[in-house]
C-alpha positions as CSV (number, residue, x, y, z in Angstrom):
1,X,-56.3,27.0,-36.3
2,X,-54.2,30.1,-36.0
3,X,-56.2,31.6,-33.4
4,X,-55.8,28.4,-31.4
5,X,-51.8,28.9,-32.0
6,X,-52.2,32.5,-30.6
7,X,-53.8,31.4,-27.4
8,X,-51.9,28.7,-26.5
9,X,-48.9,31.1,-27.1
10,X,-50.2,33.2,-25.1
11,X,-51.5,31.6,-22.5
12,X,-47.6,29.7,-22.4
13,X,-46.0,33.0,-22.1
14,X,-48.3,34.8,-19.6
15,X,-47.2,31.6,-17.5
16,X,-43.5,31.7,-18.1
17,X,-44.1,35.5,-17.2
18,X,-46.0,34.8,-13.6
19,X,-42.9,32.5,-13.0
20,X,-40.9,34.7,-13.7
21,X,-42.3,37.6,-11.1
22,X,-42.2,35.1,-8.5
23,X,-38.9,33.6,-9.1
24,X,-37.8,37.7,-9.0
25,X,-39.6,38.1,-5.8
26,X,-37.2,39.3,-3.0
27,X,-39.3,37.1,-0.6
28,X,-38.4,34.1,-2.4
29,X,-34.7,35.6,-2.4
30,X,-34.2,35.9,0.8
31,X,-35.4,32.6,2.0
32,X,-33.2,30.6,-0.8
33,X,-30.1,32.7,0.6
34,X,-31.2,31.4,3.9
35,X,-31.5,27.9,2.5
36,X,-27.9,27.6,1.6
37,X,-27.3,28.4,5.4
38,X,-29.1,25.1,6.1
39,X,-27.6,23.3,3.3
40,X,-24.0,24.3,4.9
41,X,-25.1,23.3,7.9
42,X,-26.2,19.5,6.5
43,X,-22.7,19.8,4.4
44,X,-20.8,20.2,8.0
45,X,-22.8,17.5,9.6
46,X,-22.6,14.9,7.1
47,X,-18.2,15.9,7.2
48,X,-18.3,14.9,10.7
49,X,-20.0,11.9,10.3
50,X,-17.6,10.6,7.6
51,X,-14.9,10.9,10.3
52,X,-17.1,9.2,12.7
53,X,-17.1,6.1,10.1
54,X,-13.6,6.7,9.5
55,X,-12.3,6.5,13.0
56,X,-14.8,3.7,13.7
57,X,-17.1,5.7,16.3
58,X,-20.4,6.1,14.1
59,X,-23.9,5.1,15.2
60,X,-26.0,6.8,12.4
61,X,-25.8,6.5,9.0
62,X,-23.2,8.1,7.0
63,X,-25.7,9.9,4.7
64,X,-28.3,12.8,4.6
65,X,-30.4,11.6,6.9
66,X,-28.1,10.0,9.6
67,X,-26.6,13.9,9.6
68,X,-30.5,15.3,10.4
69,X,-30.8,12.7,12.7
70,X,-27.9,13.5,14.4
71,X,-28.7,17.1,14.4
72,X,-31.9,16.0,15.8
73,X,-30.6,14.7,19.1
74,X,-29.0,18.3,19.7
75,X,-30.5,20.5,21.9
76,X,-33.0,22.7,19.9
77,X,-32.6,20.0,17.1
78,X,-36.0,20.3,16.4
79,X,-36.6,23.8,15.8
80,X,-33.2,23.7,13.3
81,X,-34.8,20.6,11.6
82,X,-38.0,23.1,10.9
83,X,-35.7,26.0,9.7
84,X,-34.0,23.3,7.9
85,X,-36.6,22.1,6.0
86,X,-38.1,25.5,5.7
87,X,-34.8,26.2,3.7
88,X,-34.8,23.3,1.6
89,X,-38.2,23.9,0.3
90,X,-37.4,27.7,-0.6
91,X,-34.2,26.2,-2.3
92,X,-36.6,23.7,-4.5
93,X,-39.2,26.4,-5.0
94,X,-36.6,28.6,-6.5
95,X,-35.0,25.6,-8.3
96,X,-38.8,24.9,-9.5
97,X,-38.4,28.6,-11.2
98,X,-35.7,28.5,-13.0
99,X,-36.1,25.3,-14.4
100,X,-39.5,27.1,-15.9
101,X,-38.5,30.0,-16.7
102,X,-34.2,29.5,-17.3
103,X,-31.6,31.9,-16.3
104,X,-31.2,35.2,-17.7
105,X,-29.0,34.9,-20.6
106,X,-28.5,34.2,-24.3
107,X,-31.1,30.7,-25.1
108,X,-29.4,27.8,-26.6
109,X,-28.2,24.1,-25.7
110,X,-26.4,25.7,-22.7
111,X,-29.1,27.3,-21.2
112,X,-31.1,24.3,-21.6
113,X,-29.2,21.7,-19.9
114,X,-29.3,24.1,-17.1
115,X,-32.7,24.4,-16.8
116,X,-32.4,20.2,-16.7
117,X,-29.7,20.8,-13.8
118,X,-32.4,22.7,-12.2
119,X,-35.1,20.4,-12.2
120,X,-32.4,17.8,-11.1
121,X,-32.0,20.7,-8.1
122,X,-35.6,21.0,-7.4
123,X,-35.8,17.3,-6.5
124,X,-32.6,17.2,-4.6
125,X,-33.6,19.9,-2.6
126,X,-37.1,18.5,-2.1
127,X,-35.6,15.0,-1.6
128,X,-34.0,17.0,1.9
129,X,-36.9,18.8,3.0
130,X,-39.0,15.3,2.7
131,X,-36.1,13.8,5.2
132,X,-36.3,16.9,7.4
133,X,-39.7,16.9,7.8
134,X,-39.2,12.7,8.5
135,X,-36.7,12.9,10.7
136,X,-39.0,15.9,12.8
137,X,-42.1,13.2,12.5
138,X,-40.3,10.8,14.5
139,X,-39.7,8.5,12.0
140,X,-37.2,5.8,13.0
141,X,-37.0,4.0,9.1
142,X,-33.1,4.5,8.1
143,X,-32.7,5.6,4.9
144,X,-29.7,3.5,3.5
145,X,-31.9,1.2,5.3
146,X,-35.0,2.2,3.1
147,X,-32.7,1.9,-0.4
148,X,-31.4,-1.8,0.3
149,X,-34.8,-3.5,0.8
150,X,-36.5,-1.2,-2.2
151,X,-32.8,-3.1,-4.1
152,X,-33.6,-6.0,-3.7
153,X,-37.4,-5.7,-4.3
154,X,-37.0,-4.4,-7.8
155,X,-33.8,-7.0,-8.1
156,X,-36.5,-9.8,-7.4
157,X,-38.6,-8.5,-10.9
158,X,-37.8,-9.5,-14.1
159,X,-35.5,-7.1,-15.3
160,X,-34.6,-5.5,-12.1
161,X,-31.2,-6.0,-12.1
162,X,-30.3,-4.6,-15.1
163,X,-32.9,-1.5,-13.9
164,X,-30.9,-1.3,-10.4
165,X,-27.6,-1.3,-13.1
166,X,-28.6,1.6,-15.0
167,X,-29.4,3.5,-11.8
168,X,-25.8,3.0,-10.5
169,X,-24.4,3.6,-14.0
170,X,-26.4,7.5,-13.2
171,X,-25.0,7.8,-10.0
172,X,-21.3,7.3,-10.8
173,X,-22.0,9.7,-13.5
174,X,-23.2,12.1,-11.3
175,X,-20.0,11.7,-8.7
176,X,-17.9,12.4,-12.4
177,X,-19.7,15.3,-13.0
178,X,-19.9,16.7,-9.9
179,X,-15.7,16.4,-9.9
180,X,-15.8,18.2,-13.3
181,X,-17.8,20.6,-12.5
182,X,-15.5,21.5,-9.6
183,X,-12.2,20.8,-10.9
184,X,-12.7,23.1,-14.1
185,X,-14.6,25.8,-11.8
186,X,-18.0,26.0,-13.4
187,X,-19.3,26.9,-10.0
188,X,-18.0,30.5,-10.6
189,X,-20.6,31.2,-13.2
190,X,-23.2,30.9,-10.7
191,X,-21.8,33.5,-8.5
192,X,-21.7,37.1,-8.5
193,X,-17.3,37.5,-8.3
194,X,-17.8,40.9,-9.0
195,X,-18.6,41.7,-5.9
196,X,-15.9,39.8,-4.3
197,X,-12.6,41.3,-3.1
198,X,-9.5,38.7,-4.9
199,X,-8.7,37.5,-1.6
200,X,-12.5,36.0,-1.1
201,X,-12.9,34.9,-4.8
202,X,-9.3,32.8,-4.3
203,X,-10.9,31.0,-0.8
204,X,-14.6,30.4,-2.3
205,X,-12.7,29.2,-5.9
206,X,-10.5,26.8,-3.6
207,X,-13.9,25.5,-1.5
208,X,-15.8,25.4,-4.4
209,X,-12.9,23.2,-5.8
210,X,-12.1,20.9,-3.3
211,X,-15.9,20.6,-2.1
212,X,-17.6,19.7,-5.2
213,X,-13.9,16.9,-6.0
214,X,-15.1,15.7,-2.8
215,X,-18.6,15.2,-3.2
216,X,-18.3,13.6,-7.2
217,X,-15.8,10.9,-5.4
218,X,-18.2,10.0,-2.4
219,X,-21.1,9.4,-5.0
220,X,-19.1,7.9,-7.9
221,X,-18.3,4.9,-5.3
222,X,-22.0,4.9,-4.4
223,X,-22.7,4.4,-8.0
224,X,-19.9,2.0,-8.3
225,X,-21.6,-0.4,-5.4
226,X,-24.8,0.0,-6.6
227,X,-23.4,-1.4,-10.0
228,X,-21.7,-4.2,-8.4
229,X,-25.0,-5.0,-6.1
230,X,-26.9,-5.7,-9.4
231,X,-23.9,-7.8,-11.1
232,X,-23.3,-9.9,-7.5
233,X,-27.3,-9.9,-7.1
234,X,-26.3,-8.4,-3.4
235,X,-28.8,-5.5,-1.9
236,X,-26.6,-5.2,1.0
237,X,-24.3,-2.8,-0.9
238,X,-27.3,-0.6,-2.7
239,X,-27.1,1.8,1.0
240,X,-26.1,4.9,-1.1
241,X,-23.7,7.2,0.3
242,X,-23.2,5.3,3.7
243,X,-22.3,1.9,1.6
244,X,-19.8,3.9,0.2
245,X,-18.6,5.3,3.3
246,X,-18.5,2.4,5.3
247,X,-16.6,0.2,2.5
248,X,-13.8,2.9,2.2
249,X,-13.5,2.3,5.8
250,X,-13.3,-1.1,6.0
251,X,-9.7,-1.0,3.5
252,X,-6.4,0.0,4.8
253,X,-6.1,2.9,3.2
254,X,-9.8,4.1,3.9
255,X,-9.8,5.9,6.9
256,X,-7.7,8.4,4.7
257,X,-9.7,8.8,2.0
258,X,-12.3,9.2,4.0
259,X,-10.6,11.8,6.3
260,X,-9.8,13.8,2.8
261,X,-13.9,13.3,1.7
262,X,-14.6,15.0,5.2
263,X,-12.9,17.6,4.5
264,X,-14.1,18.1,1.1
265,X,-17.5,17.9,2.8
266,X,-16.6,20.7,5.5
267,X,-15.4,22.5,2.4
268,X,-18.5,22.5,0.5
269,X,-20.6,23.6,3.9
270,X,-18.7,26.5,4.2
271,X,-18.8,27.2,0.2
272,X,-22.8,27.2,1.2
273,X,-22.2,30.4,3.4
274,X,-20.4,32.1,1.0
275,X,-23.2,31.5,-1.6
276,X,-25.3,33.4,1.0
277,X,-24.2,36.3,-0.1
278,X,-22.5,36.0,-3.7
279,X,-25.2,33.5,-5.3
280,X,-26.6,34.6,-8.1
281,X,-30.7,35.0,-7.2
């Protein structure tokens, strides 16, 4: 038996250790630097379309994939939906690391859940190259679309309701922690502010800030409606981020909410460049 023990140690640690040169590799660096660049740029995309639904002027979808679509339509669309994905899928690949192999550091409960945020990453990340790569297929499905007929199938099974429940119950948790998680500036630990003069540190600390606020509120609503879709047995309001969107904009005092998320949006894009340079790799 012991020898079995040693081997399977072994073999667990020689993996954890070819992870760990390839999540090193300066290759890999580079290309997850340039990934932010293409996450700012969906960050910026998605800010103008939230004051397209605002404003009452939006054809696409107020989500992820109405912003690549949009980009899509632009001239050379199609070669910055390849660098695009490209991007996402060193962001994921990178993501895919450290949730193997954690951050350097002391190992504990903390160190843990961030390896969990990481696999959470690695699917995100994945989720956008998968739409990129969609969108760059010709694919015409919409995906807010997509999420209110999958609703109401699962709503239709025994049990699906309270299922479709626990997912929005996940998703408003998310938008709270994504608020936290700005508001008390845990963003900073993932950056190199060493290396940043106190004028830059202020300006990414106030992005960093207002983006991530911005963000948790967008996707707390979308967890809220997808709650109240399961309770009023209505799929119509299971359509993510652009449900949420599109409801703040239908209220009086929407349009300037909305303007604020926006900006919180535009905020976060620009946050992405910065992490260009100061994320910790």
């Amino acid at each position: 038996m012991p020898p079995v023990t040693y081997v399977g140690m072994s073999a667990t640690s020689q993996a954890r250790s070819t992870a760990s040169r390839a999540a090193n590799s300066k290759p890999l660096e580079y290309l997850a630097r340039a990934g932010f660049v293409a996450y700012g740029v969906i960050h910026l995309l998605l800010a103008w379309l939230v004051l397209q639904v605002a404003f009452g002027s939006s054809s696409s979808e107020g989500d992820q994939s109405g912003a690549l679509r949009t980009l899509a339509q632009q001239p050379a669309g199609g070669f910055l939906l390849v660098l695009i994905a490209i991007g996402m899928i060193a962001l994921a690949l990178w993501q895919a690391f450290e949730a193997v192999v954690g951050e350097s550091g002391p190992r504990g409960k903390a160190a843990a859940a961030e390896r969990f945020i990481s696999v959470c990453r690695t699917v995100m990340y994945g989720y956008f190259a998968y739409l990129a790569i969609k969108v760059l297929s010709g694919s015409s499905t919409s995906q807010a679309s997509k999420s209110e007929q999958t609703t109401s199938t699962i709503m239709d099974n025994t049990g699906g309701r309270w299922l479709i429940g626990v997912v929005g119950l996940v998703v408003a948790g998310v938008g709270i922690g994504l608020v936290v998680y700005g508001l008390k500036k845990k963003f900073e630990e993932h950056l190199n502010i060493g290396q940043m003069s106190a004028s830059v540190r202020r300006t990414v600390r106030r992005l960093g800030m207002t983006g991530y606020s911005a963000k948790g509120v967008a996707y707390g609503i979308a967890g809220v409606l997808v709650v109240s879709a399961a309770v009023t047995y209505d799929p119509d309001k299971a359509r993510g981020l652009d449900a949420a969107l599109k409801t703040l904009a239908g209220n009086d005092w929407g349009p300037w909410l909305l303007a604020l998320i926006a900006l919180g949006f535009l905020a976060h894009g620009v946050y992405c460049f910065f992490q260009v340079r100061y994320r910790k790799v």
